[in-house]
C-alpha positions in Angstrom: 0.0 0.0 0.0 2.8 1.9 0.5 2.4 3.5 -3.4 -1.2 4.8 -2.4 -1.9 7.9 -0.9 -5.4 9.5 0.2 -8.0 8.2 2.7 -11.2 9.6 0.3 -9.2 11.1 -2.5 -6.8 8.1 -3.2 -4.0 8.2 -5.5 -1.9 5.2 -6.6 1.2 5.5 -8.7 3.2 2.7 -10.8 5.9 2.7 -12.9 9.6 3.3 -13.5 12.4 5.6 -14.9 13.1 3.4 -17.5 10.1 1.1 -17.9 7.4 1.6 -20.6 5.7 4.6 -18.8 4.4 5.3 -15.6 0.9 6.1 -14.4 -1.7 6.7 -11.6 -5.1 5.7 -10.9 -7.1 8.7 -9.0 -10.4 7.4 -6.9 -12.8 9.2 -4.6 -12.8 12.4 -7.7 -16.1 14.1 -7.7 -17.6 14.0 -10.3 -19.3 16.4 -12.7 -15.9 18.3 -12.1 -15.1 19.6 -15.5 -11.0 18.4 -16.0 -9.5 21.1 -17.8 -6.1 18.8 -19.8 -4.7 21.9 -21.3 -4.0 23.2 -17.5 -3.3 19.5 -16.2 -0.4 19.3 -19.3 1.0 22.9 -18.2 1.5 21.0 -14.7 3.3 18.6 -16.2 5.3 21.1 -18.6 6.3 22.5 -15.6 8.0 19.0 -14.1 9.1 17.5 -17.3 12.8 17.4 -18.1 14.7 19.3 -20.3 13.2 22.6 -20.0 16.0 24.8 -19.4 20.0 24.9 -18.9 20.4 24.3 -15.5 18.4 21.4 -15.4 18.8 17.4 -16.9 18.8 17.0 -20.6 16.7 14.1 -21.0 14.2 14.7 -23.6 10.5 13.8 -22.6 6.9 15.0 -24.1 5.6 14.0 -20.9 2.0 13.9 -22.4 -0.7 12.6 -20.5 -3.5 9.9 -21.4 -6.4 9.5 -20.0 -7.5 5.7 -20.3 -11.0 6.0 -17.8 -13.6 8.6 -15.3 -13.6 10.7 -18.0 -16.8 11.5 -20.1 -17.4 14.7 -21.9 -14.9 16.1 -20.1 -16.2 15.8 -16.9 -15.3 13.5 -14.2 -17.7 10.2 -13.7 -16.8 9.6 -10.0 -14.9 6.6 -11.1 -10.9 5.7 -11.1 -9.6 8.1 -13.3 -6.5 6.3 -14.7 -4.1 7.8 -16.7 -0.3 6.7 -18.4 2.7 9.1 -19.5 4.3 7.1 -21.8 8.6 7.1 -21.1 10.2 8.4 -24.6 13.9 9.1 -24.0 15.7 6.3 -21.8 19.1 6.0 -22.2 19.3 2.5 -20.3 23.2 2.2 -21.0 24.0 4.8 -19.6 23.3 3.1 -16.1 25.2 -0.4 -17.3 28.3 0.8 -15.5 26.1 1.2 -12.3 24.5 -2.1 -12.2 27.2 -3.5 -9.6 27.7 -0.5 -8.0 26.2 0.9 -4.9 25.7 5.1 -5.5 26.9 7.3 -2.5 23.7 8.3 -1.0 21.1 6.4 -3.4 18.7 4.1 -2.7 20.8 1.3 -4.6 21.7 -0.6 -1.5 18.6 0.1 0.9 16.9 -1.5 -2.3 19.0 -4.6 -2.5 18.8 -5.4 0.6 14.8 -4.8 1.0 14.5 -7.0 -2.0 16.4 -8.6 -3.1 17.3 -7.1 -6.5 16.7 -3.7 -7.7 16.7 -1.7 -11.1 20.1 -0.1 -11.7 18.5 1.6 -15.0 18.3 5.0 -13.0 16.9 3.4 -10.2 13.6 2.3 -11.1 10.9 3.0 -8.6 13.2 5.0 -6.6 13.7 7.6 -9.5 12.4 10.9 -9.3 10.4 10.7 -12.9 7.9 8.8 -10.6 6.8 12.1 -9.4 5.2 13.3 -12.7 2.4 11.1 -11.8 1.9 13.1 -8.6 1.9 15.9 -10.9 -1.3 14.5 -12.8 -2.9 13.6 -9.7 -2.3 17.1 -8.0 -3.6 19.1 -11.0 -6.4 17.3 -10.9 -6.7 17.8 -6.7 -6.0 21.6 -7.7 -9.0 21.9 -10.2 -11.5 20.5 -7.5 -10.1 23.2 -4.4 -10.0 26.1 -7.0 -14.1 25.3 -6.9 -13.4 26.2 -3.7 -11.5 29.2 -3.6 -8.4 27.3 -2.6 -5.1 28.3 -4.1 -2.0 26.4 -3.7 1.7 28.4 -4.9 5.3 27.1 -4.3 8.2 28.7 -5.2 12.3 28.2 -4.9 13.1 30.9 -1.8 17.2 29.4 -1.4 19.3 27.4 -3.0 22.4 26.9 -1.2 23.4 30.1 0.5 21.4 32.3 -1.6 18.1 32.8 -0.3 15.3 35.3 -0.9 15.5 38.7 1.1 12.0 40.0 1.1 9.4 38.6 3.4 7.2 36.3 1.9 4.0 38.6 2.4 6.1 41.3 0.8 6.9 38.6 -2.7 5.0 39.1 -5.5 3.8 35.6 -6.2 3.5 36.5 -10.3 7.0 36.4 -11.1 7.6 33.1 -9.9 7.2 31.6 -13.6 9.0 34.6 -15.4 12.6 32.9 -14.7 13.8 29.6 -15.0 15.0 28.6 -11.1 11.1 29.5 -10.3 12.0 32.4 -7.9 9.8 35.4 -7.2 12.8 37.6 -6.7 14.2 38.8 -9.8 17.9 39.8 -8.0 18.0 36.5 -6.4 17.0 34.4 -9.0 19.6 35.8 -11.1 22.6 34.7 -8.5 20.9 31.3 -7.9 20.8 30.1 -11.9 24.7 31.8 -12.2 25.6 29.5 -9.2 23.6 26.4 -10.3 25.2 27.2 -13.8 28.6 27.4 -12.0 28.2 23.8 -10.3 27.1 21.5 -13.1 30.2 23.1 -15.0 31.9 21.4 -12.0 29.6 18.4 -12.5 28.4 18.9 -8.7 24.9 19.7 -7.7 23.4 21.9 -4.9 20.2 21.8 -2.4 17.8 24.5 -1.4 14.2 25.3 0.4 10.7 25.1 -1.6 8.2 27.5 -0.3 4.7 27.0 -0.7 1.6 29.4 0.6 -2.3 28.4 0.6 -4.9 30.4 0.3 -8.3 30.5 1.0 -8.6 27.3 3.2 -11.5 27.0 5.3 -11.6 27.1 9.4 -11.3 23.5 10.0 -9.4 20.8 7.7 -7.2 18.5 9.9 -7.9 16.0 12.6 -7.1 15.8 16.0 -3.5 13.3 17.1 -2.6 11.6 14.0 -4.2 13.3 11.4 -3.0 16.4 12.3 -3.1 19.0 8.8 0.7 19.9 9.3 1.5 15.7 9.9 0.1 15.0 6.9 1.7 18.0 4.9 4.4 16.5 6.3 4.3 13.2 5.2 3.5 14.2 1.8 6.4 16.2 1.1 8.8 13.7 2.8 7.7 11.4 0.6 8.8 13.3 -2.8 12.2 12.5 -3.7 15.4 14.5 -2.3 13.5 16.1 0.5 15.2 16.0 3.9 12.9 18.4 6.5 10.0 20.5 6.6 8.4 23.4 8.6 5.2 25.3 8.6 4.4 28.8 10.0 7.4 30.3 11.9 8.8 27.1 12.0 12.5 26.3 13.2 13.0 30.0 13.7 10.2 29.9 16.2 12.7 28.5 18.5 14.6 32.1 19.4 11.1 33.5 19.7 9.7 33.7 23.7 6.1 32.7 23.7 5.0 36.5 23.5 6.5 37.0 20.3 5.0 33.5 19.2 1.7 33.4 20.0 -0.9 34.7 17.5 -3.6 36.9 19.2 -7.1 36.5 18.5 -8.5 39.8 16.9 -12.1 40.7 15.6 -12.1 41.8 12.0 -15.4 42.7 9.9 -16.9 40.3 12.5 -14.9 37.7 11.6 -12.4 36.1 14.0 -8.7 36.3 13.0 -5.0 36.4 14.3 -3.1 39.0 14.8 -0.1 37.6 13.2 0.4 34.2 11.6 3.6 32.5 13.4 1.5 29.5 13.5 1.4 29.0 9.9 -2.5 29.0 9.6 -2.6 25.7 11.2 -3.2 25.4 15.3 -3.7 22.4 17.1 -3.5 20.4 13.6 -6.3 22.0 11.9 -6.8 24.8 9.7 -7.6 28.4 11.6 -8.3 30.1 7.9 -5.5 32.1 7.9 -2.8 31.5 5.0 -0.9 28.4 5.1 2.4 28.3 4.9 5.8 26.2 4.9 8.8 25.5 3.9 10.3 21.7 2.5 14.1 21.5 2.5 16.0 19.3 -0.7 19.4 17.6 -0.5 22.3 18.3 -3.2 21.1 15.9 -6.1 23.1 12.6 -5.1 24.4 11.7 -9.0 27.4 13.9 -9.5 29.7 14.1 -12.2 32.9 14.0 -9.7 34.7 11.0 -9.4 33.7 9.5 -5.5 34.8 6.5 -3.6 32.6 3.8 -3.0 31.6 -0.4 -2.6 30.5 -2.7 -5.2 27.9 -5.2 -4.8 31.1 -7.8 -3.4 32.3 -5.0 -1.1 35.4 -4.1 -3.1 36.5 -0.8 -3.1 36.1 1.1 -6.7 35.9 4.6 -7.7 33.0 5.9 -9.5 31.8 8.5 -11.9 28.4 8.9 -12.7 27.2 9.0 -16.3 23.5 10.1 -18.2 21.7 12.8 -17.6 21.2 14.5 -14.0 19.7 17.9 -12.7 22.4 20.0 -10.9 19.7 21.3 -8.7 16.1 19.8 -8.1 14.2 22.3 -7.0 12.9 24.6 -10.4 11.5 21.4 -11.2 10.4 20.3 -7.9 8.0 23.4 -7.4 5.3 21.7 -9.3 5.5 18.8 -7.2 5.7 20.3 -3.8 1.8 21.7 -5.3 0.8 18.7 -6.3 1.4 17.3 -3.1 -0.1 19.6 -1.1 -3.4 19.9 -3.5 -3.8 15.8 -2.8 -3.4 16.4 0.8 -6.0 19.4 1.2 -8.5 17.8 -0.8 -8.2 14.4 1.2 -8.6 16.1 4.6 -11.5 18.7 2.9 -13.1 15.3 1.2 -13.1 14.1 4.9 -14.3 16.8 6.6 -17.5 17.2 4.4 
């Protein structure tokens, strides 16, 4: 079960990097919601490889099919299954690779789980798996716009170069008008020169994903384990590369006394609001209608260029350089993704809340 997501709004991917495509299979959709492909193929455009100079060359059309829950262009309430068919694999690439354990890849956490494992990019482990997401979330994010809910990520650091302004302060429409995805135009300009700068070396380099929601209702989340923020959580820890996230203040909180944290309840227009929003739009693990927002931190892309020491599958010693073809920096293309996620999420909890 562990490639199935959603409680009411389910999502189940399948496939591999270098296999004959991969896919999903969306349950619990509505229907009569009207599925708008053209916006659903700019999600994917978005994802799909090769789509600038500072990211992996492979060559994909990444278009989708629809194969079911589909009639008139409107969704029947049944599976919606869908297939991106693969294109551009360069299997050889990876021969080199198929006795060889990658620093910091899934290659040996795979062999040992079971068994065997695909060296041919690694398989299941691969990030191209996420394009399904991609499909699924678009989908997710047609439904909440019916609902006033908006979902925006953006790149706000990579490495040491983050974004100066405040996020309220970040005018959300430039995000798409350069190619790292930053809504900065200063800072976007030194984060593609120093992206540039390390795939020249062949290295690669991490960063933080910033993602704000608007328009969510007082209420999505459940109490203990099904806490909103545990299942944002969870979702973005499950996309490849990703190595923390935080919501609202989040780790900075911890200079902050509880003075300076706390939000203060204030009446607005007869509505009841906060104050401020250290919390994030999220209190006690469900929604308080203010703006949700957080942050998901990305490793360095593990496949370098550089010539590293590591084991083969016998335990010798050997010395490997990587081959094919690798983003220096995840994140441009993992923006998408980090929306996607969050759309299934939110519509889960909303589904579940109704």
């Amino acid at each position: 079960m562990s490639n199935t997501t959603g409680k009411l709004f389910t999502f189940t991917s399948f496939g591999e990097s270098h296999g004959k495509g991969i896919g999903g299979v969306v349950d619990g959709c509505p229907a009569g919601l009207e599925l708008d492909v053209d916006f659903i193929q700019n999600e994917l455009n978005r994802r799909r490889p090769g789509q600038s100079a500072i990211s992996t060359p492979r060559k994909e059309g990444d278009k989708v099919e629809f194969l079911s829950g589909i009639f008139e262009g409107k969704t029947t309430g049944t599976p919606i299954g869908f297939i991106i068919w693969n294109e551009n694999q360069h299997s050889d690439d990876y021969d080199h690779l198929k006795n060889v354990y990658r620093p910091s890849h899934a290659d040996y956490t795979y062999q040992q789980k079971y068994g065997l494992r695909d060296h041919r990019g690694g398989g299941r482990s691969s990030a191209r798996e996420t394009a399904s997401r991609v499909v699924a979330g678009a989908i997710a994010k047609l439904a909440l716009k019916k609902m006033g809910i908006e979902i925006t990520a953006f790149t706000s650091q990579v490495g040491h170069i983050a974004i100066s302004k405040s996020i309220e302060s970040l005018n959300l429409d430039l995000i798409e008008s350069n190619i790292v995805r930053c809504p900065q135009a200063d800072i976007a300009e030194k984060m593609i020169s120093y992206i540039a700068e390390l795939k020249n070396e062949g290295d690669s380099i991490g960063g933080i994903i910033s993602c704000i929601i608007k328009g969510v209702p007082v209420g999505l989340g459940e109490p203990i384990f099904d806490k909103l923020q545990s299942r944002l959580a969870q979702s973005m820890l499950s996309i490849n590369a990703t190595h923390g996230f935080d919501y609202g203040k989040g780790f900075e909180g911890v200079s902050l006394k509880g003075s300076e944290m706390n939000d203060q309840f204030v009446k607005t227009e007869a509505k009841v609001t906060t104050k401020t929003n250290n919390s994030g739009g999220i209190q006690g693990g469900i929604s308080n209608g203010q703006d949700i927002y957080f942050r998901v931190l990305f490793k360095p892309v593990a496949t370098i260029s550089k010539k590293q020491n590591t084991l083969d599958i016998y335990t010798n010693e050997v010395e490997l350089e990587a081959k094919g073809r690798h983003d220096p920096c995840v994140l441009p293309r993992a923006v998408p993704i980090v929306e996607a996620m969050a759309a299934l999420t939110l519509l889960d909890l909303y589904l579940t809340k109704s």
